[in-house]
Residue frames relative to the residue before (quaternion, step in Angstrom):
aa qw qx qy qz dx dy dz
X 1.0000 0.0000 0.0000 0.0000 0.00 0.00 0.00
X 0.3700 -0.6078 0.6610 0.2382 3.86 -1.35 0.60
X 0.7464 -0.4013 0.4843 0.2176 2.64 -2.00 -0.18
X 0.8121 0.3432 -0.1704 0.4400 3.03 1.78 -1.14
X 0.3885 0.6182 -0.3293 0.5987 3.17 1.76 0.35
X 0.5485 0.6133 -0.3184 0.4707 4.02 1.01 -0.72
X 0.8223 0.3706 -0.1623 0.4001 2.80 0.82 -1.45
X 0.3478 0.6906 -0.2996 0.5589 3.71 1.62 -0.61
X 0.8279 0.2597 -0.2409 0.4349 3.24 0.37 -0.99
X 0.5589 0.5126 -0.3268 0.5640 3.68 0.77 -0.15
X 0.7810 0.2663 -0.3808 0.4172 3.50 1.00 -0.18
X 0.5919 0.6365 -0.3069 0.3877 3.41 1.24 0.15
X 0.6879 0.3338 -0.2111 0.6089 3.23 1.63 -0.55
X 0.2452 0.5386 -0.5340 0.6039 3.77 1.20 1.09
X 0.8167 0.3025 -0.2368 0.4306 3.42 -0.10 -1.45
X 0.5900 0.4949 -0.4716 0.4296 3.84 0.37 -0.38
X 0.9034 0.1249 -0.0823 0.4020 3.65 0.58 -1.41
X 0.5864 -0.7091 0.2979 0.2543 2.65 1.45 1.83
X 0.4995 0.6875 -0.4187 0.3201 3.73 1.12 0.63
X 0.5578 -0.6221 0.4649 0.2927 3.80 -0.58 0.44
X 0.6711 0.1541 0.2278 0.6884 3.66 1.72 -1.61
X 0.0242 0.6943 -0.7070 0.1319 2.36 -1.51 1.90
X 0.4494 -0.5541 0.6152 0.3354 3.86 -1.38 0.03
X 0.2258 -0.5145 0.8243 0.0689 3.55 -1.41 1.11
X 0.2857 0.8092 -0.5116 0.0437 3.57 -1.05 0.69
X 0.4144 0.5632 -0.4994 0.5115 3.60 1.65 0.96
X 0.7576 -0.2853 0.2955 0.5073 3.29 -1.55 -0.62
X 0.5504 0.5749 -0.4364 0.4198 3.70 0.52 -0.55
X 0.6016 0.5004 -0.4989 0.3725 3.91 0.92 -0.50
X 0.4034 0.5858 -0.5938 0.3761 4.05 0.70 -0.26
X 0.7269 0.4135 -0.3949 0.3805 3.82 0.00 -0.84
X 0.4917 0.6001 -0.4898 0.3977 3.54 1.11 0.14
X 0.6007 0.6112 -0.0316 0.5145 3.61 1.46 -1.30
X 0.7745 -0.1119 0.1233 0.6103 3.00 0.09 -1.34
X 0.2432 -0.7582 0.6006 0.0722 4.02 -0.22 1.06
X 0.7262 0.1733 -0.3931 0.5367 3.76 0.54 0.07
X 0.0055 0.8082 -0.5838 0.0778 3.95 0.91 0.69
X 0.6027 -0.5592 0.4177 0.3868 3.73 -0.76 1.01
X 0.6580 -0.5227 0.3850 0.3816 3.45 -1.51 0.80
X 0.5176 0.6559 -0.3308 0.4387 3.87 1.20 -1.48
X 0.7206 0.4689 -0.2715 0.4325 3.66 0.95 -1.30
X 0.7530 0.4726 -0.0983 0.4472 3.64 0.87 -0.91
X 0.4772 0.7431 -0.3840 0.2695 3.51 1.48 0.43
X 0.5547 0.5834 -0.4558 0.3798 3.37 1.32 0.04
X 0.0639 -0.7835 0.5645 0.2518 3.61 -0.87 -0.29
X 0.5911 0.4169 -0.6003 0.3413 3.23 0.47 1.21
X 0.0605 -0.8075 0.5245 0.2632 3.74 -1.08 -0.34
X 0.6187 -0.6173 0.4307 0.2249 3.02 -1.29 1.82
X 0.2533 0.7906 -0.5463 0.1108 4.21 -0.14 0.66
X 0.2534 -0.8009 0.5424 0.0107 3.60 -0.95 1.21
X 0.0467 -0.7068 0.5872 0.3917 4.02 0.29 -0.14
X 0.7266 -0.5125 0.4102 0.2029 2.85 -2.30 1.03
X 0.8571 0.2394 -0.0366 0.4547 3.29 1.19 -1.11
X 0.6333 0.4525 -0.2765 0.5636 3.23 1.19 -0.76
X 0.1314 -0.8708 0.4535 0.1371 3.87 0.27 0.62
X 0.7406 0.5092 -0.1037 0.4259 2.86 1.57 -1.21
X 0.4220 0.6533 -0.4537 0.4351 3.33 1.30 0.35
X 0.2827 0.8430 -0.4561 0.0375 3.74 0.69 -0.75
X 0.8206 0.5178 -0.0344 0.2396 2.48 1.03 -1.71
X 0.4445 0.6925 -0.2049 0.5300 2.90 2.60 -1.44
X 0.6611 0.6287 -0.2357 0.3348 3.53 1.21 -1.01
X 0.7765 0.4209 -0.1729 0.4358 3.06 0.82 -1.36
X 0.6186 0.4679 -0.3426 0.5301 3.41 1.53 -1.56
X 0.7143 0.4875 -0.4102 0.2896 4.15 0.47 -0.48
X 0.8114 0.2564 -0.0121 0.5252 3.36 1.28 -1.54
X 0.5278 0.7081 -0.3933 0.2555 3.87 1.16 0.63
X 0.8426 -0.1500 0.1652 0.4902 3.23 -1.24 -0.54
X 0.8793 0.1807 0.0506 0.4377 3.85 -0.61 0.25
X 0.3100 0.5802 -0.5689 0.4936 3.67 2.24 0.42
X 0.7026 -0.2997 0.5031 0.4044 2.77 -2.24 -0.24
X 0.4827 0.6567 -0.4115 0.4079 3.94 0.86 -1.06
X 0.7645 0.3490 -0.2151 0.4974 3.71 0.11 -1.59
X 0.5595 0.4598 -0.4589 0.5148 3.95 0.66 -0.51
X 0.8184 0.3816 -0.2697 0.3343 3.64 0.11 -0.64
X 0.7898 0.2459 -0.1954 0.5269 3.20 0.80 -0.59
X 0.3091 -0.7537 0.4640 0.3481 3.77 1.14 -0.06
X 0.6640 0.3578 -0.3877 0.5299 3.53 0.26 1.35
X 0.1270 0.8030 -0.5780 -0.0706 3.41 -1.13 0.21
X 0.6227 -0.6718 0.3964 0.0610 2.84 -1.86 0.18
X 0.1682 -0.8656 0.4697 0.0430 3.91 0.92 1.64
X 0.3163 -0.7608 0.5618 0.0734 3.51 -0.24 1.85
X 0.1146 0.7050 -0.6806 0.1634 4.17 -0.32 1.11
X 0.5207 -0.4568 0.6749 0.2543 3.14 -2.17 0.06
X 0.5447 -0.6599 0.4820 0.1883 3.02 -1.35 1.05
X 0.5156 0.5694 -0.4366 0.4683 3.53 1.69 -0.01
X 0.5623 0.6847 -0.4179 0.2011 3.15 0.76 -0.41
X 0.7002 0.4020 -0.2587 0.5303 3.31 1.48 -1.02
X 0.5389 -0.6854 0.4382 0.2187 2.98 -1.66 -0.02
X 0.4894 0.7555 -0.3691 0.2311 3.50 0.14 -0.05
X 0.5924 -0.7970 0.1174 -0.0010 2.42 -1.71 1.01
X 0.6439 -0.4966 -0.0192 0.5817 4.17 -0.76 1.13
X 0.6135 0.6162 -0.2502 0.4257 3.31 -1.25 0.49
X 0.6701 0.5746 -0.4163 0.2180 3.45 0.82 -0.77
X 0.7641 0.4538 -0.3535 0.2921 3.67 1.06 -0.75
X 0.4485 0.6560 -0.4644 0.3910 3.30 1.51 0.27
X 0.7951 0.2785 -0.2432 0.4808 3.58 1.43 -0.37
X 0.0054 0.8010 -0.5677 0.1900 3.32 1.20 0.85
X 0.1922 -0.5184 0.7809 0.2907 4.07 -1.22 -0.13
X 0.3035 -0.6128 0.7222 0.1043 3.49 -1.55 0.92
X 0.0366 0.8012 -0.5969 -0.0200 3.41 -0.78 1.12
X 0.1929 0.7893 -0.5357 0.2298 3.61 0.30 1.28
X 0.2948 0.7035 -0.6129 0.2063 3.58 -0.92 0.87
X 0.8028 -0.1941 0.0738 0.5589 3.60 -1.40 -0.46
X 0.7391 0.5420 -0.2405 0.3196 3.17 -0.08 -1.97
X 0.5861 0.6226 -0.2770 0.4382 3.77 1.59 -0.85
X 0.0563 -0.7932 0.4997 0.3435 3.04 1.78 -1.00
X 0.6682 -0.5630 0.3193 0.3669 3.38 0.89 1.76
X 0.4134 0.4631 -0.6395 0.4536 3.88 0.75 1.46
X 0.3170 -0.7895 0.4957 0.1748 3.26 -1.12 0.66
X 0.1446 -0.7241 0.6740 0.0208 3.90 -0.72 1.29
X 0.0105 -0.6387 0.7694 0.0075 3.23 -1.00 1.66
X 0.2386 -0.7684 0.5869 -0.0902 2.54 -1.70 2.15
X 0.6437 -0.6501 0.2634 0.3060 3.35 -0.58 1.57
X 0.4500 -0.7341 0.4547 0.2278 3.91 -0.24 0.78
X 0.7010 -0.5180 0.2424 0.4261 3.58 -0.68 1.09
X 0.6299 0.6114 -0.2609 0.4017 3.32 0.53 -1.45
X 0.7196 0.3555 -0.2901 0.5212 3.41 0.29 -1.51
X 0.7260 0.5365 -0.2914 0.3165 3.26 0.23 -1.06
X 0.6942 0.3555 -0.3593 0.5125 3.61 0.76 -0.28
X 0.4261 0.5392 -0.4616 0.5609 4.05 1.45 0.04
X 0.5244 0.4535 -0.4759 0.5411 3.90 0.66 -0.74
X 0.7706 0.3337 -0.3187 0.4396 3.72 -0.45 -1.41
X 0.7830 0.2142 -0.5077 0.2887 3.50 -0.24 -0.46
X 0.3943 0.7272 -0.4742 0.3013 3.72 1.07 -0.30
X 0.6628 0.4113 -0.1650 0.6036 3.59 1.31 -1.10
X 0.2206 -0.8641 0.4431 0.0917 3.36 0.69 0.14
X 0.6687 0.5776 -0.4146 0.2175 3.59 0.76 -0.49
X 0.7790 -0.4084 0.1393 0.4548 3.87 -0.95 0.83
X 0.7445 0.3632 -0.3761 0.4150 3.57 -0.08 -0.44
X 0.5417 0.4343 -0.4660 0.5485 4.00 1.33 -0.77
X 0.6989 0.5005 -0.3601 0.3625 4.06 0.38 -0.15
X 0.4100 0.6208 -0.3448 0.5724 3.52 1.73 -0.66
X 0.8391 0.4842 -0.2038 0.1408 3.41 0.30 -1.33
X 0.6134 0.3954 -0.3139 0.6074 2.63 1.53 -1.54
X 0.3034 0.7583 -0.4925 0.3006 4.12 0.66 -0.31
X 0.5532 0.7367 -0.0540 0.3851 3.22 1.11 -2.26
X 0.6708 0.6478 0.0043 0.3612 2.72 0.41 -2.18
X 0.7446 0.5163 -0.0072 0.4230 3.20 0.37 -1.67
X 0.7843 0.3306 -0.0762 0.5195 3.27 0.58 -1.94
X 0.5427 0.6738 -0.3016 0.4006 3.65 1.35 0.03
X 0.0146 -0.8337 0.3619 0.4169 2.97 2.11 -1.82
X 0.3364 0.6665 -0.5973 0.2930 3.82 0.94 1.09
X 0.6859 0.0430 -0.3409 0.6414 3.85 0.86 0.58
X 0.3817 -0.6148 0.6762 0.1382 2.96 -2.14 0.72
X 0.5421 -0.5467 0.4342 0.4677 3.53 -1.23 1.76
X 0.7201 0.5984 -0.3348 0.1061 3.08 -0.11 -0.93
X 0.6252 0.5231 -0.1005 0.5704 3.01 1.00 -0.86
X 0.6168 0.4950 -0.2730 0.5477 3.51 1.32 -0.48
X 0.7851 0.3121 -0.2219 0.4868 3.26 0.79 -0.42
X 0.3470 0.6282 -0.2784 0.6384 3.00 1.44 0.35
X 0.7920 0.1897 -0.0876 0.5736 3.92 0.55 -0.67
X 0.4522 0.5521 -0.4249 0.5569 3.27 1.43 0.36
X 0.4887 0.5496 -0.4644 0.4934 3.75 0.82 -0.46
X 0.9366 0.2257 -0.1093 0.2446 3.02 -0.03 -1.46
X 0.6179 0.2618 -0.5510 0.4961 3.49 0.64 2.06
X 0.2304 -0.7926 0.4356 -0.3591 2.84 1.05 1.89
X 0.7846 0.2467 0.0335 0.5678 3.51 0.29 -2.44
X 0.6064 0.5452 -0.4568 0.3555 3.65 0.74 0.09
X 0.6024 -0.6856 0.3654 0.1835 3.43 -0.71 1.57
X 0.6265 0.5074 -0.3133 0.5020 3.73 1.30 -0.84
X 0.7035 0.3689 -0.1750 0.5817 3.64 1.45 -0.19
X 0.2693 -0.7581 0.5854 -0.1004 3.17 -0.71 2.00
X 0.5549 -0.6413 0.3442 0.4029 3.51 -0.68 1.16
X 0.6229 0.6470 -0.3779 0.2250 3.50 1.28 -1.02
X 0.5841 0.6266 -0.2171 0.4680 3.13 1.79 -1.48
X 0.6203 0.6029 -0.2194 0.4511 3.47 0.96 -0.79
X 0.5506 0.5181 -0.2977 0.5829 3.29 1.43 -0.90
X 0.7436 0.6163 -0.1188 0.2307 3.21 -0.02 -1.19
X 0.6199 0.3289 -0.1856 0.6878 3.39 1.69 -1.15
X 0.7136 0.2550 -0.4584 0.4644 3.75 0.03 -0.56
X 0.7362 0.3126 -0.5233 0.2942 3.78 0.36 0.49
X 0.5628 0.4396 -0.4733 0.5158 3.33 1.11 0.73
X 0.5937 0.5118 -0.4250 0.4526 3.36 0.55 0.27
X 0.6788 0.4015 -0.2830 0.5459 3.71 1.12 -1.01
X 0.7197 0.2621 -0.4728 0.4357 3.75 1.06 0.35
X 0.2911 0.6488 -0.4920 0.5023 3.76 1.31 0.49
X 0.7638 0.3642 -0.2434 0.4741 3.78 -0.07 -1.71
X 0.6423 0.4728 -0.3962 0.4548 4.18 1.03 -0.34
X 0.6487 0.5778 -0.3163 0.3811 3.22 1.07 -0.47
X 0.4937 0.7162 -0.1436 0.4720 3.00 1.32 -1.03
X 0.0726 0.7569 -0.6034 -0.2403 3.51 0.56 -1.80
């Protein structure tokens, strides 16, 4: 996915759930951040989007602009209508959202989860490719360990996150960030 295809999509799922504001909160939110995000980063072609207000559209979203609509046949991407509950991540994130709003938005506004949070989302899910990514991430230097572990504290108190799991990623990650050097 591009930047200008991100945005496309944030403006198509405005217009379905007639909302003004939506969350970008898969991998496709990096292009909110970093819009020339490495190719490795940009290999999905859907984006995870939730409106801010219209909650209940989700569905209008996914069943209009998803996987196998007429939307993804035409434009060769689509758009996977979810709840923002779905992810995880941590307190604080919408205060650091990236606002991606301009023409092509047709001046709706898609706040896309910020690197940090977003790679707490992937490793929370933990399976290989959310570990490729935030990997990516890392070896790029568009998040600092620190700070990752640092925002790893804070979904701690979230119930979908079990101290064990919690173990587990910051000790693959502290043997990721040694590798690394």
């Amino acid at each position: 996915m591009t930047r200008a295809e991100l945005e496309h999509a944030i403006r198509a799922a405005c217009d379905v759930s007639e909302d003004d504001e939506v969350y970008v909160f898969g991998s496709q939110a990096i292009l909110g951040q970093y819009p020339e995000a490495p190719e490795s980063l940009r290999q999905s072609a859907e984006a995870d989007i939730s409106p801010v207000n219209a909650i209940d559209k989700v569905d209008l979203i996914d069943g209009s602009l998803g996987e196998l609509s007429t939307f993804h046949g035409t434009f060769g991407f689509y758009v996977h209508g979810v709840s923002i509950d779905a992810a995880v991540l941590p307190a604080g994130w919408q205060r650091r959202a990236i606002k991606v709003r301009n023409e092509n938005t047709r001046n709706h506004t898609g706040w896309c989860v910020e690197a940090h949070d977003l790679a707490v989302s992937k490793l929370v899910a933990f399976r290989d490719k959310d570990k490729d990514f935030v990997r990516t991430l890392l070896l790029e230097e568009l998040i600092s360990p620190r700070k990752l572990f640092r925002r790893l504290n804070q979904v701690a108190n979230d119930s979908r996150v079990t101290p064990e799991l919690l173990s587990v990623i910051k000790a693959w990650l502290g043997g990721l960030i040694k590798d690394i050097g």
